[in-house]
N, C-alpha and C positions, 0 to 999 in steps of 0.2 A: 501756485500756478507757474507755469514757466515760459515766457515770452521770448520771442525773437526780433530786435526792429534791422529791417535792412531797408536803407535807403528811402526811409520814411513808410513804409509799409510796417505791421504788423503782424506775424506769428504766432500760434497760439500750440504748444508740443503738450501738456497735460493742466489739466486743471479739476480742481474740485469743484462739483458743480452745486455751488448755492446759490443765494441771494445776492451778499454782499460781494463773493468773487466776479461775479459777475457783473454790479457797478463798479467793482475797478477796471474790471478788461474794458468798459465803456470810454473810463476816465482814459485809460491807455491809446483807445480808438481816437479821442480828441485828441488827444498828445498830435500824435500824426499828424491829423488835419493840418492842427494849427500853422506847425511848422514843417510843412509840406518839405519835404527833398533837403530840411535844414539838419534833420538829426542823424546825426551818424551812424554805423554799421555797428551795431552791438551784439553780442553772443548770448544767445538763452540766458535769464536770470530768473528767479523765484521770487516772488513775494509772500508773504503772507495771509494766510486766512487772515480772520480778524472776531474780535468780540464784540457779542450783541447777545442783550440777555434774552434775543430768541434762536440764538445761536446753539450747536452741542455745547456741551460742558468741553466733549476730547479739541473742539477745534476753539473754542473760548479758551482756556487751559496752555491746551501745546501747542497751539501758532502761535498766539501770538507775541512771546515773550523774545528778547533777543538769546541770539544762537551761536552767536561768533565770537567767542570766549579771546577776548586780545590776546590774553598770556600765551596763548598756540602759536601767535604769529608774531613773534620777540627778534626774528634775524632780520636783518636788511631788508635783503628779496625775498621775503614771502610774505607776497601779497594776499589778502582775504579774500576768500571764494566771493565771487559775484552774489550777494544776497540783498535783496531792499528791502524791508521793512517800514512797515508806520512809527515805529518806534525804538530807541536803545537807551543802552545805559554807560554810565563812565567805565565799564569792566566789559565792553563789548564793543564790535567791530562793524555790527547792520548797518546799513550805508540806510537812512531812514528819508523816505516821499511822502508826498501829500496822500492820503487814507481816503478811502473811496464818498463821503462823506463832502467833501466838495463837487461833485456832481451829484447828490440827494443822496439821502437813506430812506429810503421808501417806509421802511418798516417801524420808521417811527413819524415818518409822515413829517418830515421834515427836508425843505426844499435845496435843490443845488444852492453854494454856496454863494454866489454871485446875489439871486434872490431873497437867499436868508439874510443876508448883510444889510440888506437895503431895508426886510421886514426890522429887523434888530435895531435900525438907525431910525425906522418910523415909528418903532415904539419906547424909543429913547424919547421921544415928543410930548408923551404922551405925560410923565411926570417929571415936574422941574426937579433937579438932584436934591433942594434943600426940602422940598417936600415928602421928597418920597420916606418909610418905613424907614427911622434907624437902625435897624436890624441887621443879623446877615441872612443870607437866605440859599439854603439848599435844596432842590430835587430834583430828584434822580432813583436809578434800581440799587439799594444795600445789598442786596445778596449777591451779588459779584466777586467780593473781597471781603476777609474779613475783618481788615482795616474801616472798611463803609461800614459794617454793621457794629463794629466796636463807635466809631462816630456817632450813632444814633444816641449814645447817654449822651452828650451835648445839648440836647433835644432840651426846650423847655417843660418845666415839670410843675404840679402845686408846689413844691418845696426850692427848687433851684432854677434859674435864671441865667446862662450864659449870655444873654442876646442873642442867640441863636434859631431859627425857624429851620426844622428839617420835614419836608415833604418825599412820601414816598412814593415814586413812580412804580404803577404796573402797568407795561406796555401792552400784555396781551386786553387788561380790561379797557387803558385810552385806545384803541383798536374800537373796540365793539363799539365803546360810546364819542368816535369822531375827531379822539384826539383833543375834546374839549379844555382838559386844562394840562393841557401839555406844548400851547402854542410860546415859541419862542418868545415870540412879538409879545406878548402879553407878559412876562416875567423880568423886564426891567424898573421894578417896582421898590425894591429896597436899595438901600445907601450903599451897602455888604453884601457880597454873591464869594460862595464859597466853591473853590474846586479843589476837588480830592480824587487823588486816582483811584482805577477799578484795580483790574486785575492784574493792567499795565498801565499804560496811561489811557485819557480818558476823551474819546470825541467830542464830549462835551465842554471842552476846554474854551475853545475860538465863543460860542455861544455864551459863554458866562463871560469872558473879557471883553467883550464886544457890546454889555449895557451899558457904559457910561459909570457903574456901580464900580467902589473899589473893591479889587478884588482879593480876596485874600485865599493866598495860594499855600495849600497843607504840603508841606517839604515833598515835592515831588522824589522818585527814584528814576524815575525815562522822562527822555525827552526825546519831541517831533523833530520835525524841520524847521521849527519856527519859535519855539521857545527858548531857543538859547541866546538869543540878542537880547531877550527882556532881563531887565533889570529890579530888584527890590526895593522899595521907594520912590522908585520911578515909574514903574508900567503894575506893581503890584503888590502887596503887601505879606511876608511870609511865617506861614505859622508854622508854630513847632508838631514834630508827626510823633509824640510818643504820651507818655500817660494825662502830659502837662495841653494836651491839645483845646481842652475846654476850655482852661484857664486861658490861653494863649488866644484864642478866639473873643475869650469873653473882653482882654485890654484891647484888642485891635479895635472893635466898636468903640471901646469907653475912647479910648486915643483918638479915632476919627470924629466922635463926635464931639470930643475939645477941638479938634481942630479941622475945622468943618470943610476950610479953603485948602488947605492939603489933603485932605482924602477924598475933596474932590475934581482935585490937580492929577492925581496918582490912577482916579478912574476914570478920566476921561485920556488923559497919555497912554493907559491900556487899550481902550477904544479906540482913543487914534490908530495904533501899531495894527491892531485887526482890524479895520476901517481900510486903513490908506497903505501901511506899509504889504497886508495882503491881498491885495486886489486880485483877481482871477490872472489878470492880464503876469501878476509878479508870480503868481503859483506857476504859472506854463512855465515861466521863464527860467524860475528854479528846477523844474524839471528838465529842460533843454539844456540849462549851462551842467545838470548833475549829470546825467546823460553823456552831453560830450565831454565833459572831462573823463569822467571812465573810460569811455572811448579809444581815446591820446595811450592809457594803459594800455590798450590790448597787445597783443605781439602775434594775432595770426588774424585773417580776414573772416568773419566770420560768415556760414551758410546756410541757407534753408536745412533744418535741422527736419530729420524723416519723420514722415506723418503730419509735420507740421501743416495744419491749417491758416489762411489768412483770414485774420478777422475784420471786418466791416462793421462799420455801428449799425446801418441802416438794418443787415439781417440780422442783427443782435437784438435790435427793438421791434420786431415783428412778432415775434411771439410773447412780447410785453405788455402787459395789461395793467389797468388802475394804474397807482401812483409810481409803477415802473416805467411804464411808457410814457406817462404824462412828463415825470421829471431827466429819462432819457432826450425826450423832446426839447424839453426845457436848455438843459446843458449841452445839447449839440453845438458843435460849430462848425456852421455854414460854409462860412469865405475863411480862407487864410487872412494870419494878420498881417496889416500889413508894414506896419514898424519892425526894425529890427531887434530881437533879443537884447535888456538893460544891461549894463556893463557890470560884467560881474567887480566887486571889488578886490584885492589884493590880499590873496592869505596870510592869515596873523604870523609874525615872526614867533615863536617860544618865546621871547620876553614877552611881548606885548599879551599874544594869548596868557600867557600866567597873572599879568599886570590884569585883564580883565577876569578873571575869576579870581582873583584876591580881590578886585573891588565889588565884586558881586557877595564876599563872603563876609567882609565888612560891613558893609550895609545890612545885611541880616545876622550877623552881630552885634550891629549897633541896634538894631530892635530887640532881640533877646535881653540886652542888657536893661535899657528904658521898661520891659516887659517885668525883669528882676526888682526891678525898683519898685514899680506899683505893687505889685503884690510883698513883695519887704516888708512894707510898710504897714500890712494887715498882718504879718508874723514876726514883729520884731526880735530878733535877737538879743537872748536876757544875756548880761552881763554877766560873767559871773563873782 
């Protein structure tokens, strides 16, 4: 889709007309509200379709991977086209926002995020950590990637045992029968919650760190807007993504349940970070400071772009029905806020950024190695 904000208003010059495009243009409608007359004059940008396994394959597929190849843009002054994305990677340029997903996904029948947080934290109540299943615990749709469906031999078997539970999600059948076991709120039940990306990364992320469970995180390749502050050991525990991935799953249980009060140190510091460090109120905020910083870039003023329509939530949710309108409902915002925008902090110098991804690469080195050791010790090395 391609957006215009001038002077707090909204634009709307092309869009693919689905589902999920249309809860972001919603998410975008709140954007404005919030910060009425605060955000600055921006020029058309693109976002992304997005994935959802009721989505095409062509806009599953080719939206939504990153598209802004860095190596293109090596000189000085050349800046990266205007593009936002839910997601990138360390070889790409998508300036990456919050995914439509914070104001509901209808079609999984899962509520704005504001609501979801709160249901996730009431069903964190529900089992004390030392009680719940030592296990890890996966579901979700495999047929997305075929990283997820290679994941499935992890699966418990008569003959093998990683500590692993993988549940298979079909959305079209929890659909017909109510979403019965497909309720967030009800799946903070084991010790270990496993996330693994789909096709790119995976909406289901915030939702699995957000049980109080440690989480053990399959070597991502993209990251959001929000994962790159987390740390391994500290908000979450990292497994290796290649043939060794079962093995690699099967010590993080065995390790967490030697060491009970650490893993679940590590899952509740991930809780907290999606708890508290995301509140709805710090998501606007990130979108207002990414916003105007772009902004400051521009070099000409930008104008209602031809044909552009202005969008309106309220006629946006008029022809919404069931859990589109119920949950458009839900995520509206009313009144402006009325504090001002948190103070962004001060970007990393090149040292200090390099200082923190060597201590991020360390610490999931230091597990690999602890990970070499236990299994060593099942394949000793004969002398010769």
């Amino acid at each position: 889709m391609k957006l215009s904000c001038l002077v707090g208003n909204l634009w709307v010059v092309e869009v693919i007309m689905h589902s999920i495009s249309l809860a972001w243009l919603q998410g975008r409608g709140i954007e404005t509200r919030r910060k009425p007359r605060l955000l600055p004059m921006s020029p058309p940008f693109y976002s992304s379709s997005s994935c959802s396994s009721l989505a095409t394959k062509f806009l599953l597929v080719g939206r939504i991977l990153p598209v802004i190849p860095a190596k293109n843009f090596k000189r000085p002054n050349s800046g990266p086209p205007p593009l936002f994305k839910y997601c990138s990677d360390p070889w790409s340029l998508d300036l990456v926002f919050p995914d439509w997903s914070f104001w509901g996904w209808a079609e999984c029948n899962i509520k704005p995020w504001r609501n979801s947080s709160s249901d996730i934290q009431e069903g964190n109540k529900g089992t004390k950590w030392e009680d719940r299943v030592p296990l890890a615990y996966w579901r979700g749709n495999p047929n997305v990637a075929p990283w997820r469906a290679d994941f499935l031999k992890c699966n418990a078997t008569d003959t093998t045992d990683w500590n692993v539970r993988i549940y298979t999600q079909n959305w079209e059948k929890q659909a017909k029968v109510g979403y019965k076991e497909s309720n967030i709120k009800d799946q903070c039940t084991h010790r270990y919650k496993i996330y693994i990306e789909g096709w790119a990364w995976s909406v289901s992320e915030k939702y699995i760190l957000g049980c109080d469970s440690m989480t053990l995180v399959v070597k991502p390749t993209y990251h959001d807007f929000f994962n790159r502050g987390m740390l391994p050991l500290v908000h979450y525990w990292p497994i290796k993504n290649n043939n060794d991935k079962c093995k690699s799953l099967k010590f993080a249980v065995e390790w967490g349940n030697n060491h009970t009060d650490k893993a679940q140190e590590i899952g509740e510091a991930g809780s907290r970070y999606i708890h508290e460090d995301m509140k709805m109120d710090y998501v606007y905020d990130y979108m207002f400071h990414l916003l105007s910083e772009y902004a400051k870039l521009l070099r000409f003023k930008p104008a209602i772009p031809p044909k552009a329509v202005e969008l309106c939530s309220e006629a946006m949710a008029c022809e919404a029905k069931g859990n589109w309108r119920k949950f458009m409902d839900e995520s509206l915002e009313k009144y402006p806020s009325n504090g001002v925008p948190c103070n962004m902090p001060p970007p990393y110098d090149p040292l200090g950024l390099r200082g923190f991804f060597e201590k991020k690469a360390n610490l999931t080195r230091q597990v690999e190695m602890w990970e070499d050791e236990y299994w060593g010790q099942f394949n000793p090395k004969r002398k010769p």
